[in-house]
C-alpha positions as CSV (number, residue, x, y, z in Angstrom):
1,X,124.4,114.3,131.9
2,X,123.8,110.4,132.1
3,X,120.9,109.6,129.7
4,X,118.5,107.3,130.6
5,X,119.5,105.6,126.7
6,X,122.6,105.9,126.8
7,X,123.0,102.0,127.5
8,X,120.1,100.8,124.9
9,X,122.5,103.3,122.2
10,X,125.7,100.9,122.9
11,X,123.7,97.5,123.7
12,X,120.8,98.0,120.9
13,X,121.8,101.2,118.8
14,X,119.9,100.4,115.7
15,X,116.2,100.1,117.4
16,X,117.1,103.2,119.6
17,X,118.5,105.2,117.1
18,X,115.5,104.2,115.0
19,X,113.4,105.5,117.6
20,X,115.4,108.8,118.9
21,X,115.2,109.6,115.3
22,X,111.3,109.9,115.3
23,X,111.4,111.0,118.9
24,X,113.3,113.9,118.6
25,X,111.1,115.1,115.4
26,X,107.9,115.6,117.9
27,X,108.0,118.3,120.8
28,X,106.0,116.0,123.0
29,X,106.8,112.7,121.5
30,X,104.0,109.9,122.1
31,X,104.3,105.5,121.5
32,X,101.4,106.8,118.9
33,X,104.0,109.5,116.9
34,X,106.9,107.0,116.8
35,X,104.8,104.1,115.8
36,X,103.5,106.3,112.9
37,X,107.0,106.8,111.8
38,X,107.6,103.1,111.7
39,X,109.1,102.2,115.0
40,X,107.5,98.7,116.5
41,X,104.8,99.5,119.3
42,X,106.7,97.3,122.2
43,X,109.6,99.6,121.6
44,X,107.7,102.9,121.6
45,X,105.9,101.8,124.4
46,X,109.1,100.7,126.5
47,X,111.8,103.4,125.4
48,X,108.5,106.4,126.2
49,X,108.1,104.8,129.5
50,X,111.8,104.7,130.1
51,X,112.1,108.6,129.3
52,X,109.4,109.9,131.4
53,X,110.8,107.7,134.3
54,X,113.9,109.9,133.9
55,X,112.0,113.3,133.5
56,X,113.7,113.7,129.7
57,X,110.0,113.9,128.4
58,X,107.1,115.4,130.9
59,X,103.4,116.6,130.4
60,X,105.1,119.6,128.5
61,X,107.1,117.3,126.3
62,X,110.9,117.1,126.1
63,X,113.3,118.3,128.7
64,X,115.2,121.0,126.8
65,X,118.6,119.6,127.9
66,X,117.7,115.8,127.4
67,X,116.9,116.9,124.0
68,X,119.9,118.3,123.1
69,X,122.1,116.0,124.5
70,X,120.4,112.8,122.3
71,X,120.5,115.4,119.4
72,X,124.7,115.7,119.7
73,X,124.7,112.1,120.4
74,X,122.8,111.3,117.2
75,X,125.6,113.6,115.8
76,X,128.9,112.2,117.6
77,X,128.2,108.6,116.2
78,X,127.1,109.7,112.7
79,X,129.6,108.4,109.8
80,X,132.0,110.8,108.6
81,X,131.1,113.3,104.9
82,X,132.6,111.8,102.3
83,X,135.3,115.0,101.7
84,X,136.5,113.8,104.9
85,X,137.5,110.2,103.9
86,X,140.5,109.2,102.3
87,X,140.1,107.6,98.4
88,X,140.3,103.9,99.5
89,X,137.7,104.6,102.3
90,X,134.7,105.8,99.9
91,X,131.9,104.2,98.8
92,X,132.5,104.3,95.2
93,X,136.3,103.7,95.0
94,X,136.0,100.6,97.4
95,X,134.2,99.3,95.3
96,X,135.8,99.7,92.1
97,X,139.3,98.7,94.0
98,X,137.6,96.0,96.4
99,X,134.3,94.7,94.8
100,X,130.9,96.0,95.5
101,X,130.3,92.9,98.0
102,X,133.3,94.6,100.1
103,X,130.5,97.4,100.9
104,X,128.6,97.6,104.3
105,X,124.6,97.6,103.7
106,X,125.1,101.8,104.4
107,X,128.0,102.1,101.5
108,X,125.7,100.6,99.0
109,X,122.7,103.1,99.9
110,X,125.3,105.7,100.4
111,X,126.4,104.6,96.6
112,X,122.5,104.9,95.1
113,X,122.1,107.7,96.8
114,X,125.4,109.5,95.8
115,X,124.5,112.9,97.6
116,X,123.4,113.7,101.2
117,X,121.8,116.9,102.3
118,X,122.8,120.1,103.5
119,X,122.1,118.3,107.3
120,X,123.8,115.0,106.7
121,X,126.3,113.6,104.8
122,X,125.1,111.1,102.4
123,X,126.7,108.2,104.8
124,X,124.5,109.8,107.3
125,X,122.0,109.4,105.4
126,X,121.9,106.2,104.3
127,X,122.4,104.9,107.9
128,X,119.8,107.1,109.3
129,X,117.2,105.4,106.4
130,X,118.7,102.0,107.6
131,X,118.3,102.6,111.6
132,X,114.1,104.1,110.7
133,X,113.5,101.0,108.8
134,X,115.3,98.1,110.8
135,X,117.8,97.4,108.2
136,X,117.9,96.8,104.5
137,X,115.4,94.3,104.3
138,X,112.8,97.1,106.1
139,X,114.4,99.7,103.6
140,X,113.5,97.0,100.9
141,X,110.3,97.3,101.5
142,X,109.5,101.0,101.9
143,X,106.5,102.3,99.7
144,X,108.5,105.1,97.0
145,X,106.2,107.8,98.1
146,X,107.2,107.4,102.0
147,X,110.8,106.8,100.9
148,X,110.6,110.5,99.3
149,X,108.6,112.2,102.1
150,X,111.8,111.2,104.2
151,X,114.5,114.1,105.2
152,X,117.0,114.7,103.4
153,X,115.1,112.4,100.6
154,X,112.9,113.7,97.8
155,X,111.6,112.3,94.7
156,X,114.7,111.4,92.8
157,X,116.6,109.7,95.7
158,X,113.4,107.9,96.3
159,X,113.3,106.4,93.3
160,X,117.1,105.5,92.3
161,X,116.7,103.3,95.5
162,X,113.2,102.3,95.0
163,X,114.5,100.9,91.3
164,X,117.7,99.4,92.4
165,X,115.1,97.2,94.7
166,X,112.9,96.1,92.5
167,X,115.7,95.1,89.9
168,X,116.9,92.6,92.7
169,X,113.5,91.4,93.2
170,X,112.9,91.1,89.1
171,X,116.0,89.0,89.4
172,X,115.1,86.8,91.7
173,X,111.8,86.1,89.7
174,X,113.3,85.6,86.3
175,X,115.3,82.9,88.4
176,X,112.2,81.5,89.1
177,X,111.2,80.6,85.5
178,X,114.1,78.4,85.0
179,X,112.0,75.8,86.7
180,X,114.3,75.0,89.5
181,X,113.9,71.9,92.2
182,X,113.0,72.6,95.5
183,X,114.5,69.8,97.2
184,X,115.5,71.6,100.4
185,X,114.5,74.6,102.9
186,X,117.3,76.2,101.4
187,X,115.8,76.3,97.3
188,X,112.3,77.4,99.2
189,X,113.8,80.7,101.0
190,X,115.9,81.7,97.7
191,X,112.7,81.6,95.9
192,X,110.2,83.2,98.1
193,X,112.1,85.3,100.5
194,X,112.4,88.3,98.1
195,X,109.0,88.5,98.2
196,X,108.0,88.0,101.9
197,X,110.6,88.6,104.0
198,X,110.1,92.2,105.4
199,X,106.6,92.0,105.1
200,X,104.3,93.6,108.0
201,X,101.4,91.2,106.6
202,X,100.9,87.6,106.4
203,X,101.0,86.3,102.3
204,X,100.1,82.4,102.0
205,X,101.6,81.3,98.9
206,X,101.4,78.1,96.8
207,X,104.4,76.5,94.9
208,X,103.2,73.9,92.0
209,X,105.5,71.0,91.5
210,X,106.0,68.7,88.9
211,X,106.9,64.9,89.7
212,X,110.5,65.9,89.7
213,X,110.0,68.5,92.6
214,X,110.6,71.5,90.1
215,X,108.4,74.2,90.4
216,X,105.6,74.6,88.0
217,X,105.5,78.7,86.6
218,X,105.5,81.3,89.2
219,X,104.6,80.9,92.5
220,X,101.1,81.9,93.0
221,X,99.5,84.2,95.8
222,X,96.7,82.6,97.7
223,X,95.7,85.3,100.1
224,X,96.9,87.9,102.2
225,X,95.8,88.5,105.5
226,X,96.9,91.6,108.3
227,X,100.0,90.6,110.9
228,X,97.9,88.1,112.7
229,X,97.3,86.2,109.9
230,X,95.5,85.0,106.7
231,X,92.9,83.3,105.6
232,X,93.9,79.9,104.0
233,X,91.5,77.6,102.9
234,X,92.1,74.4,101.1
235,X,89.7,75.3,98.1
236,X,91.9,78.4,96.9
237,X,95.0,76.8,97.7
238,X,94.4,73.5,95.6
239,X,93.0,75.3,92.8
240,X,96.2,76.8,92.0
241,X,97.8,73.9,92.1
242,X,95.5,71.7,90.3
243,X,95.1,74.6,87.3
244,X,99.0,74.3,87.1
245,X,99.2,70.5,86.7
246,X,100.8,70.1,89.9
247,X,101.4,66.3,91.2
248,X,102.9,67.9,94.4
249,X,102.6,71.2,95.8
250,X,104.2,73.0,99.0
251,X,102.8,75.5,100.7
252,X,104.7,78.6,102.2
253,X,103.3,82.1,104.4
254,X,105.6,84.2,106.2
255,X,105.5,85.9,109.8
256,X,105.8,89.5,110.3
257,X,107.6,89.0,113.4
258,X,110.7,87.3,112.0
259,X,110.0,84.6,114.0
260,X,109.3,81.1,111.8
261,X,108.1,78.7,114.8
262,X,104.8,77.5,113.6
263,X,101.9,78.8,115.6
264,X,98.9,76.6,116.6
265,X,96.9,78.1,113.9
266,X,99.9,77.3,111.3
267,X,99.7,73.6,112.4
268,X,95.4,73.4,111.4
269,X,96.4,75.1,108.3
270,X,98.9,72.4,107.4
271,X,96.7,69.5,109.2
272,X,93.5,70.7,106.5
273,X,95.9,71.1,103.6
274,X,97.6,67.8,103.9
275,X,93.7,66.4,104.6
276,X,92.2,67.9,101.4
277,X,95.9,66.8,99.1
278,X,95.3,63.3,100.0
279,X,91.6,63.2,98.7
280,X,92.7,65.2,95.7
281,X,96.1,63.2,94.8
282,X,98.0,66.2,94.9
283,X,100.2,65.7,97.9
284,X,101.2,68.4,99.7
285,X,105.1,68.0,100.2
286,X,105.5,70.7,103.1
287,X,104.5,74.0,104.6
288,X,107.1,76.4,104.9
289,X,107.5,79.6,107.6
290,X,109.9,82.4,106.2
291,X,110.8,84.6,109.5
292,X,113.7,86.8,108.7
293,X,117.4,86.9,108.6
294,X,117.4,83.5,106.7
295,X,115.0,81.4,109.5
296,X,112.8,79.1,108.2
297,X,110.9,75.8,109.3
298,X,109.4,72.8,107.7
299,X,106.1,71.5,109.3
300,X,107.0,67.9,107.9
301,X,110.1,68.4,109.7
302,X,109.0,70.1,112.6
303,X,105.7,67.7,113.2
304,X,105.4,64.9,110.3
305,X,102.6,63.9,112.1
306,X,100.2,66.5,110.7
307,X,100.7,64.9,107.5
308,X,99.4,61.6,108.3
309,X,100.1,59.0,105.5
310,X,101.1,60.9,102.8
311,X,101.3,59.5,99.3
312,X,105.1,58.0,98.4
313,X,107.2,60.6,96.9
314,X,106.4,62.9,99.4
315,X,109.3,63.6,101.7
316,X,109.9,66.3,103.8
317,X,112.3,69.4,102.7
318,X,116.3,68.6,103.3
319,X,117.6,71.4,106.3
320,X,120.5,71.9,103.5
């Protein structure tokens, strides 16, 4: 039978199977259920509408037949059990004769995880936990206690993966005490994006600098806000810097959406910020976005002129 997303699983197969995968799960599936399981509302919203235009959901819920055809779909394009692969084509022996960064984000789960369940293979697994969280960075970012309530999951699964996170993000803080330079978008994403990227809330953060442009400590949380935004006065944000010793400072928030064009609100922020540096002699060198998959945006860069005259020194962030 042709499914009405059958295209969207070839064109866009990670957001559909993301929300097939909480669809099928519900015997009268709603935008409401699949957003619950973690699918973004525009999606719900179109894919439901697209379903009931085709009569594979009704008032009575699913169309038997439209059920099971997305069910042995799901199936046909999940990743071979291991006992089926040859040596060189499993996770752990790639590695070990390739190098772990030879892996696919799905081997390296598959690797933590090292057993499915008696419904999936533990490939199958791991792709089905990347495809309900929108990748590894979504997967990153999973509270432990949802990661086990997931099927095929539990407790100890949960946790090997929930550790082998939080070592990278430990890593990336003990980087952080090294006092390194952040002369360019670049240093600013290293440092910050294991903490904000894959956020669905907006964090303003505030990155002391000494007169060499190294950072002062740890970065320093300022506020967090819900997905529309946070609340960022100058007060909080200068006190940070000034209790650090800071003779710059740069200030950096992330968007939920992935999406690191400042917003009109983002340029007021920066306009104030820049306003109360100047009278305080703690200049601010730059606001920084984070989006996702490596986007990010200077506001000097983007609009120097919300920094009016700043002091000498201050320049904006290289694109290196």
């Amino acid at each position: 039978m042709d499914l009405a997303l059958a295209a969207s699983l070839t064109l866009r197969p990670l957001a559909t199977r993301r929300f097939l995968g909480a669809a099928l799960g519900h015997a009268a599936p709603t935008a409401d259920d699949v957003c619950a399981a973690g699918v973004p509302r525009y999606e719900a919203i179109d894919f439901v509408r697209r379903l009931r235009q085709a009569g594979e959901i009704g008032d009575a819920g699913w169309s038997a037949s439209a059920r099971d055809a997305y069910r042995r779909r799901l199936d046909d394009d999940a990743p071979p059990r291991l006992g089926s692969l040859t040596a060189s084509e499993r996770p752990r022996e790639k590695a070990l004769a390739s190098g772990i960064g030879a892996l696919s984000d799905a081997e390296l789960v598959a690797l933590l995880l090292r057993t499915g369940s008696a419904e999936l293979g533990v490939l199958a697994l791991a792709e089905r936990l990347l495809t309900l969280h929108d990748g590894i960075v979504g997967l990153s970012s999973c509270d432990i206690a949802a990661l086990a309530d997931e099927r095929g999951m539990g407790p100890a699964k949960a946790a090997e993966l929930a550790g082998a996170f939080e070592i990278g993000r430990r890593l990336a803080r003990a980087r952080r005490r090294e006092r390194p330079p952040l002369r360019c978008l670049k240093d600013v994403y290293a440092i910050l994006a294991p903490d904000l990227v894959g956020l669905r809330h907006e964090e303003l953060w505030c990155l002391p600098l000494d007169p060499h442009a190294r950072l002062i400590g740890e970065p320093r949380v300022v506020s967090r806000g819900d997905v529309d935004g946070t609340d960022a006065g100058p007060r909080a944000f200068f006190r940070l810097a000034l209790a650090a010793g800071a003779t710059s400072v740069i200030a950096v928030h992330n968007h939920p959406s992935g999406d690191a064009t400042p917003s009109h609100a983002d340029r007021q922020i920066t306009l104030r910020l820049a306003t109360a540096g100047r009278l305080l002699d703690v200049a601010l060198a730059d606001h920084v976005i984070i989006g996702d998959d490596g986007r990010s945006t200077s506001l000097r860069a983007y609009e120097p002129g919300l920094f009016l005259a700043p002091p000498p020194g201050s320049t904006a962030l290289r694109d290196g």
